[in-house]
Every structure is written in C-alpha cells, then in structure tokens.
LOMIDO-908407 format. One record per residue (C-alpha): y, z, x. Coordinates in steps of 0.02 Angstrom, whole numbers. Layout:
       c2       c3       c1
        Y        Z        X
...
end
This chain:
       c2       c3       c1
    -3145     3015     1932
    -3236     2851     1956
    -3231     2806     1782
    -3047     2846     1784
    -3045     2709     1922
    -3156     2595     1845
    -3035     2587     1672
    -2876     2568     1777
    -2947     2417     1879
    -3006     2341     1713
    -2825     2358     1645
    -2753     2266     1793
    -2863     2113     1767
    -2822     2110     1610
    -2649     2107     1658
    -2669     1966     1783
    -2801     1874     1677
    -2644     1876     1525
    -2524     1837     1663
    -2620     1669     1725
    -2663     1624     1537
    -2476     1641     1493
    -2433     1530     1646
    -2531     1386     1586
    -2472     1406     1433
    -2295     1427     1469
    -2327     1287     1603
    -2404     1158     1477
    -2281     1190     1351
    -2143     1123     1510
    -2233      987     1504
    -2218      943     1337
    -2036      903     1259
    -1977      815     1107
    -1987      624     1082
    -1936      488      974
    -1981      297      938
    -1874      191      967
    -1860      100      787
    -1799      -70      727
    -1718     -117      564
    -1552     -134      491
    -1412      -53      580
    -1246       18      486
    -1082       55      572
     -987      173      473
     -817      248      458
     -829      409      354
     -687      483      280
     -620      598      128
     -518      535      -11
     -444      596     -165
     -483      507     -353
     -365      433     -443
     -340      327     -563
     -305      126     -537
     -174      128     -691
      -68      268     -776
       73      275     -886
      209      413     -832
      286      540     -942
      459      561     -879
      600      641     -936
      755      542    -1033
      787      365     -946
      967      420     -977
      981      542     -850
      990      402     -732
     1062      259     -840
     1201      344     -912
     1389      269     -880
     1476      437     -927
     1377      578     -856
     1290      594     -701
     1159      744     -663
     1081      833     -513
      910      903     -505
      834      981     -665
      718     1100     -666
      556     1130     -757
      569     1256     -862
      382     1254     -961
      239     1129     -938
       75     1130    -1024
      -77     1166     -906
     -136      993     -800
     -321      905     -888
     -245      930    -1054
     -311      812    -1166
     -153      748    -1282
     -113      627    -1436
       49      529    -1433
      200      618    -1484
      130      790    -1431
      215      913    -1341
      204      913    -1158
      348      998    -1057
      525     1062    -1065
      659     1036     -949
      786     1195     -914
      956     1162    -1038
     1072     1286     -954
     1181     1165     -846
     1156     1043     -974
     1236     1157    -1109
     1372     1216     -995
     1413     1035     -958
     1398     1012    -1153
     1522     1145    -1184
     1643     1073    -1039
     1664      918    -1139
     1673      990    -1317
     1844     1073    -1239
     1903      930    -1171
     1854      847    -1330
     1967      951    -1433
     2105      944    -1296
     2103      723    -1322
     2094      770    -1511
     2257      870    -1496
     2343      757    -1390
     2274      624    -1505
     2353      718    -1663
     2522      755    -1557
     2537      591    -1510
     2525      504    -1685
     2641      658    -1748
     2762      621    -1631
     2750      430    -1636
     2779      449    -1816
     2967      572    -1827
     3015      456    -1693
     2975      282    -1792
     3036      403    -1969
     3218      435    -1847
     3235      244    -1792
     3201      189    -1977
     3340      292    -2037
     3463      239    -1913
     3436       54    -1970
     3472      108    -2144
     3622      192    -2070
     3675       56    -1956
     3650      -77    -2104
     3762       32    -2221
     3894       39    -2064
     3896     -168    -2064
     3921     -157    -2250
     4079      -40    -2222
     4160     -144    -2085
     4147     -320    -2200
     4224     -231    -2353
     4362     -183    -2213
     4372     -362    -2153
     4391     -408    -2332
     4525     -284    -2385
     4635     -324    -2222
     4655     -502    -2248
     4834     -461    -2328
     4853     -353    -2171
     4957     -414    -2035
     4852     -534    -1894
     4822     -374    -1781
     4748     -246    -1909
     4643     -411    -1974
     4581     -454    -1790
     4537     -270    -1750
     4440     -286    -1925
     4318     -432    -1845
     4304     -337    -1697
     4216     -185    -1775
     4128     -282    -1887
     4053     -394    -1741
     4004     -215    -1648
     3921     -151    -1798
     3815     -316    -1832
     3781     -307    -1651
     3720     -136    -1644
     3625     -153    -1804
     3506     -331    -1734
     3487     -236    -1563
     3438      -68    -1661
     3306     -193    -1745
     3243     -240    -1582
     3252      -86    -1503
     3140      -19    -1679
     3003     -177    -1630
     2978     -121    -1451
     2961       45    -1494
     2828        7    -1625
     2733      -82    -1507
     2754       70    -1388
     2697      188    -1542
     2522       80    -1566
     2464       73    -1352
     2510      265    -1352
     2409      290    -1515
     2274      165    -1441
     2255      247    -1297
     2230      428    -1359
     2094      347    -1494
     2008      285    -1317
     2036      456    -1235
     1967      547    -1373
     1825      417    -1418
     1759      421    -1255
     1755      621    -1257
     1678      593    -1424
     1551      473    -1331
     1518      587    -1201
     1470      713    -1293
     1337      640    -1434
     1270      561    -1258
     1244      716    -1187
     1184      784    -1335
     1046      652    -1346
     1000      699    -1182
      971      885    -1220
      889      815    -1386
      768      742    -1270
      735      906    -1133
      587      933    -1252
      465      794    -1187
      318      720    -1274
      153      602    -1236
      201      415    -1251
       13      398    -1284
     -132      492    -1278
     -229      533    -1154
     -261      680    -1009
      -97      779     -921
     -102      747     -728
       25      832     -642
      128      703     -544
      118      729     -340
      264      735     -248
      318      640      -67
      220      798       20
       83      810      -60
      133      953     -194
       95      948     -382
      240      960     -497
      245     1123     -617
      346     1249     -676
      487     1285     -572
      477     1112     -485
      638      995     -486
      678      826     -547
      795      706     -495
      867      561     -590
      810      445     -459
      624      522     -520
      606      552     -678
      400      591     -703
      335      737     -747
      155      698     -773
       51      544     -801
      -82      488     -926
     -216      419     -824
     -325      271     -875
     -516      372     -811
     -589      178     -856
     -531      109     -685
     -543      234     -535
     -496      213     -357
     -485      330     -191
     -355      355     -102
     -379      407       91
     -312      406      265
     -394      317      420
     -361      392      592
     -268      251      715
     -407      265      822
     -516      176      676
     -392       87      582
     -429      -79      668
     -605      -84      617
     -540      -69      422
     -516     -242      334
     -485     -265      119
     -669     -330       58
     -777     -206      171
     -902     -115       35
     -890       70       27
    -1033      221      -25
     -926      336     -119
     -997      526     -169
     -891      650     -246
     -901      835     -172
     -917      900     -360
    -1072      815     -407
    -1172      766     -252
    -1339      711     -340
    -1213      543     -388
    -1187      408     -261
    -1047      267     -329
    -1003      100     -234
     -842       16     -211
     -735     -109      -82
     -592      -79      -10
     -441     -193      -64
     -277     -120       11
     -250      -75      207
      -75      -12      243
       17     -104      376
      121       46      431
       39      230      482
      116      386      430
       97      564      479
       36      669      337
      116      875      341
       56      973      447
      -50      854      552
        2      769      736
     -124      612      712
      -41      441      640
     -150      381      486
     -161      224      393
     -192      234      198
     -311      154      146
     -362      114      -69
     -530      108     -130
     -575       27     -312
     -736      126     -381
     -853      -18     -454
     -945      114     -583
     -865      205     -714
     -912      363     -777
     -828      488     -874
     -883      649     -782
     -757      564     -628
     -591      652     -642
     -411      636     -551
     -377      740     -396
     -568      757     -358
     -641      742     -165
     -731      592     -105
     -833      585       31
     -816      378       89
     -934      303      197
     -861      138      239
     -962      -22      326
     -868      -78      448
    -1016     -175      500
    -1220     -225      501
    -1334     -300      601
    -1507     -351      522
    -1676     -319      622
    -1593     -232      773
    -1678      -88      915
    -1587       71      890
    -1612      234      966
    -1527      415      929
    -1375      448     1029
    -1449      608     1103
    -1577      509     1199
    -1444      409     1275
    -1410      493     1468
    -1275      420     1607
    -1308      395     1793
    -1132      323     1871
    -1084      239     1699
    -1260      149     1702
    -1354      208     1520
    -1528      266     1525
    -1656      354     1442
    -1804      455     1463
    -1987      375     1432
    -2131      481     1394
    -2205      393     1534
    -2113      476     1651
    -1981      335     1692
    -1779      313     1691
    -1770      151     1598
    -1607       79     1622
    -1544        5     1442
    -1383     -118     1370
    -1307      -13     1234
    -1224     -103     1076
    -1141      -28      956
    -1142      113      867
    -1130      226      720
    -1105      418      721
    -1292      467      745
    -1357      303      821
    -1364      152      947
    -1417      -29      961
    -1511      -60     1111
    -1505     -242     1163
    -1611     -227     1320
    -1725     -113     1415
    -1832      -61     1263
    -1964     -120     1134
    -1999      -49      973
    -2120       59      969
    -2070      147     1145
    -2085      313     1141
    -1928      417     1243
    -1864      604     1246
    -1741      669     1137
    -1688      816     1282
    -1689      791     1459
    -1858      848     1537
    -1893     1006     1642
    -1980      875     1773
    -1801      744     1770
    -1836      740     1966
    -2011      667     1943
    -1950      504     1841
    -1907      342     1934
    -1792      223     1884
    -1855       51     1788
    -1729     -105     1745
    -1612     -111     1901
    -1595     -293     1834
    -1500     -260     1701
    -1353     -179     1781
    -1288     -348     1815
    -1279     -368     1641
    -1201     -198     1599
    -1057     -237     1725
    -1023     -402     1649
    -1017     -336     1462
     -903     -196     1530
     -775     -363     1605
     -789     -428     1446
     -746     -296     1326
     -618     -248     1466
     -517     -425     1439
     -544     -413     1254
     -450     -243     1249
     -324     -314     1354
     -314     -468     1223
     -293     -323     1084
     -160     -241     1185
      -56     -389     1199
      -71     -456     1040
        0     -269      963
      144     -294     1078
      176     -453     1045
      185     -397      857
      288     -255      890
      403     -348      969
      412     -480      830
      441     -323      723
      570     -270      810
      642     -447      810
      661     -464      622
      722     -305      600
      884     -347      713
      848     -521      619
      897     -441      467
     1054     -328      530
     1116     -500      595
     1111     -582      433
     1162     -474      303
     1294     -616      260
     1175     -763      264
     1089     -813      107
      882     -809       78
      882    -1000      124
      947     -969      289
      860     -813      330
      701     -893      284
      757    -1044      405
      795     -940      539
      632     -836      508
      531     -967      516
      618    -1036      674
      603     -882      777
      388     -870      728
      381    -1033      806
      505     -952      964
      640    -1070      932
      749     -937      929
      757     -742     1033
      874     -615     1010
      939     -534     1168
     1095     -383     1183
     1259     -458     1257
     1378     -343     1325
     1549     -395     1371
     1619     -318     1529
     1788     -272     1420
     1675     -200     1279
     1540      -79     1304
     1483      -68     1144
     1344     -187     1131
     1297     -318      999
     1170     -462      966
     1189     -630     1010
     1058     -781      934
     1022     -886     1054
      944    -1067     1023
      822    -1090     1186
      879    -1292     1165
     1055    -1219     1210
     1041    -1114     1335
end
C-alpha cells in the first residue's frame, strides 16, 4: 500500500516538475519573436503588371482589297470558312485560309441573269433600231420616186390649161417637201438609233463588268501568304482570336498576320490608380511565364492618353507598350509577361519591410528589440518595402510581428511628429495641385471637343488660330439659351468683348 503511495506521489512531481519546465520554456519562447535589420542600399519602386508579346511589326494577310474598294458591288460580313492552324510556319504564296463563297456565288448568279437580260435588250434594241432605219430607208426611195412622178406631171401639163398646170406645181412642191423633211426626219432618227444602241452597250458592259469583278473576287476567297513567315491569328476589338466560323467585314479585311519575331514588344494595361506614376523612357524587367529561368529588359515608349475598360472588368486601364531590348527566338506572339516596371530609385537609402511598420493615431512606428516604440518618417515605397527617412539607423534591429509584451515598450522620437504632420500638409496640397490640374485638363478637353462641333466649316488655319487662342484663354465657350428657343447652342466669346 505504501509503495502504491510512494509511485503515485512520484508521478505527480513529475507532472508538476514537466509543468514548471514547460512554463519556462513556453515563457522564454514569449519572449523571443522574430526580427529584422533595418538595411540600407538601393531602393526600387515598382509597378508590376502582366502583358501579352507581340510583335513590333507585322504584315497582314487579308482577304481581297476589293471587297471594300469595289465601285459595283458592295458586301456584308464574310465568313471563314477554313483556316490553317495559328504558329504555322509559311512560304509566300502558300495557302492560308478560305473565305465561305455561298453569298458570293448567289450574288454571282444574280448578275449573270441580269447579264443576259441587258444582252437581250441589247440584241432587241439593235434588231429593232435596224427594221425601223431598213422602213425609213425605203420610204425615201419611195418618196424620191413620188417627186420623180409629180415633175414628169408638171412636164406633161404644160399644154394643159393654167389650172391643171398650177395644181401640177402644187403636188410637186408637197412631194419635194415631204421627201427633204422625210430626210430629216431619217437623220434624227439615226442619231436616236446610235444613244439607244449606246446605251444598251453601257447597260450590258457594266453587267459584263460586274460580273468578271465579282468573279475576281471569288478567284481570290482562296487566300495565300504575301511572304513568309509564322500564322498569328488576328485579335479582334474584344479580345477574341479570329478562326473558323469568325466574320469579316470590308471595313477589316485581316485574317492573320506574319509577325516580324526580330523586334518584340508587350502590350499591357495599367490600373488608373498607377497610371500617373507611368512615363515613355522608364526601364522595364520583363520575364515570360513560359520560361522563367530568362529575365529580358526593355523601356517603355508609348502611354495611352485615354483609359478604357477591358470585358468583363469594372476598373479603367491605361495601355501601356513595351519594346523588348533582347531578341531571342524561343519568344513567341500571344505569350504572358510578367513586367516589373521602375517607376523610381533612390541610391543608398534606410528601408525596412512593410510588416514591421505599426500605426498609433496615423503616427508610424515600429518595434525595437530593445523594447521601445520608435516613432519613424516613412518614404516611399514598393510592394514589400519602405524608406525610412528618420527614426532609424542601419543596423537597428526591430520585430517583424508585434510582441506578446507590446504594453511593456515606451515610445522614443516624439520629435519627429512635427515632421510627420508637416509632410502629411505637403503631400496634402500637392494632391490638391494634381486634382486641379486633371480638371483643368478635362475641362480643356471638353473645350476642344465643342471647339471642334463649332467649326466644322472653318478651315485648319483657323481652327489652329482659334486653338491656339483659347490655350492661352483668349477665348471660352459658354451655352446661350434664348428665352424664345430652348434648345441650346454655343456661343464664342472673345473675353476683350465682353
């Protein structure tokens, strides 16, 4: 029984010995959390974005340049009826794609009919001109044989008493008279006989025109490679690929393109909120999702002036063009880049992670290992990082997580809350600045647009005077509306006249 007593008190000191040992484990390891140095060196800001490859120059291949430029025929959408598969490598004069014929051939046999109706009407029309010229011919002849009868009569009557002589003259002068005007009459209606014959040769030539046009056109539904090189599909307004199936419209002839892989640029999309830190010349790090172990560099050297909103998205983007300084052949159209863009860099600067960065009533702080709140001036910063311009020194050592112990720390560097609050004025007016100055070009926008739907009957010389006068605010536009008129209209106002 005693032993059983012994072995049970032995157990529970074990217990409690493992429960005190765990404590000051437990409790030493709450005293210890993770830290960082603060570092100094080069600082990056970045913009990263994805972008899509392309290439800098292409040559289209597009269906007939007649669909659009014809005089006689005009087409809707066409569709694609077969297209060889997209990273095709071709020669010139291969095949590449065929366009559907069906309407085309229907509109082909439209116009042979009416072809052989203006060749009818072309045939009917010289038949007929030609018994009707045959009829007047032979009543000349007739009417110059009746003029012959009524002067033998005029000369047989001239023992004939005055009377039957007199009557004689008279139907001699009514035959001569009907004969010249049946000459006449035979000249007008010749001249009649070619414009009717001219115009059904016009009718029927321009059928006949019509339809070796149209079938050139079908001729060229079968389309080839103006030069050699690899099949891209062309992209369409929304972002779609062109294939089988898709539609054409005169107004957009391509099918595909023929890239040239020598130059390559990519094409992305910059969020509004970022699109002011984005300037042509910044230098880009470029990697492409299908090979990550390669890192390319380029600059950027087009910013769009106007956003857009891509499908499917809320967010107004900017787009943005990136030229690729390397070349290499592995790079393909239509490939993912991954673009890191330097917005910015500041040589031998503090910077700490943006995890050790805490808030106490908008005033920035951070944890020391030596148990103090140090108050800090932030600058800027990149997506994992921040320049510290006061309150630190490199080499410092501060948490990455706020302690168990937070209570225990004590603030350090009240003196630099004066110069928080004044950096916060400042960047407070210079947003205000930026504010103003995007109104003030909006509304200059807006200005030259009514600029233009004022002078749509001046000539360039004067709209370029007039621009120019209103950039130096000679000139505002303001709505009139007459109390008789409700409708309203703009008015140009000189300010010297007012």
């Amino acid at each position: 029984m005693k032993k059983l007593i012994y072995i049970s008190i032995g157990v529970i000191a074990v217990l409690i010995i493992s429960i005190v040992i765990f404590n000051k484990v437990t409790g030493g390891e709450s005293s210890e959390y993770l830290k960082v140095k603060v570092k100094r060196g080069d600082f990056e800001i970045l913009v990263t974005t994805t972008g899509e490859l392309q290439a800098e120059n292409s040559e289209d291949i597009t269906a007939p340049q007649k669909l659009r430029t014809s005089r006689h025929l005009r087409f809707g959408q066409i569709k694609i009826q077969d297209l060889i598969p997209e990273g095709t490598v071709v020669e010139k004069g291969e095949y590449v794609a065929t366009l559907d014929r069906s309407d085309a051939l229907n509109r082909l046999k439209d116009i042979e009919d009416e072809l052989e109706k203006k060749q009818s009407s072309y045939t009917k029309t010289r038949l007929d001109t030609t018994i009707q010229l045959r009829n007047l011919r032979d009543e000349l002849i007739n009417l110059e044989f009746t003029v012959e009868e009524k002067e033998i009569v005029l000369e047989q009557s001239k023992f004939e008493p005055p009377a039957t002589i007199r009557q004689a003259k008279i139907d001699l002068d009514k035959a001569q008279r009907a004969f010249e005007q049946a000459k006449k009459n035979y000249k007008l209606k010749v001249q009649q006989a070619e414009a009717d014959m001219r115009e059904a040769e016009i009718n029927f030539a321009k059928e006949q025109r019509s339809k070796d046009e149209m079938q050139s056109i079908i001729d060229k539904f079968v389309i080839h490679a103006p030069s050699p090189g690899m099949v891209i599909y062309k992209k369409e307004w929304g972002g779609k690929k062109r294939e089988v199936g898709s539609m054409i419209s005169p107004w957009d002839l391509t099918v595909a393109t023929l890239p040239d892989l020598s130059s390559m640029i990519s094409r992305t999309y910059i969020n509004e909120i970022d699109i002011s830190k984005i300037n042509a010349g910044q230098n880009v790090r470029i990697g492409v999702d299908a090979f990550p172990e390669k890192e390319y560099t380029g600059m950027i050297t087009d910013v769009a002036n106007i956003g857009e909103q891509l499908p499917n998205t809320d967010a107004k983007v900017f787009e943005v063009i990136i030229q690729i300084n390397e070349s290499d052949p592995i790079l393909r159209p239509s490939m993912t880049t991954s673009n890191k863009i330097i917005t910015a860099t500041f040589e031998d600067t503090l910077f700490v992670p943006l995890e050790t960065i805490q808030s106490d009533d908008s005033i920035p702080f951070v944890y020391t290992t030596k148990s103090v709140k140090q108050i800090v001036v932030l600058g800027p910063s990149n997506e994992n990082e921040v320049i510290i311009e006061h309150g630190l020194e490199e080499g410092d050592e501060i948490c990455l997580t706020i302690p168990d112990n937070k209570d225990n720390f004590k603030f350090r560097g009240e003196e630099l809350i004066e110069i928080i609050e004044k950096k916060k004025e400042q960047e407070r007016q210079e947003e205000e600045a930026r504010k103003a100055e995007t109104r003030k070009q909006l509304k200059m926008n807006d200005s030259m647009k009514q600029l233009e739907g004022f002078g749509k009957g001046m000539s360039k010389e004067q709209m370029e005077k007039m621009r120019k006068s209103m950039g130096k605010g000679n000139i505002r536009i303001r709505k009139k509306q007459p109390e008789d008129d409700k409708s309203s209209k703009q008015v140009i106002v000189k300010k010297e006249d007012k």
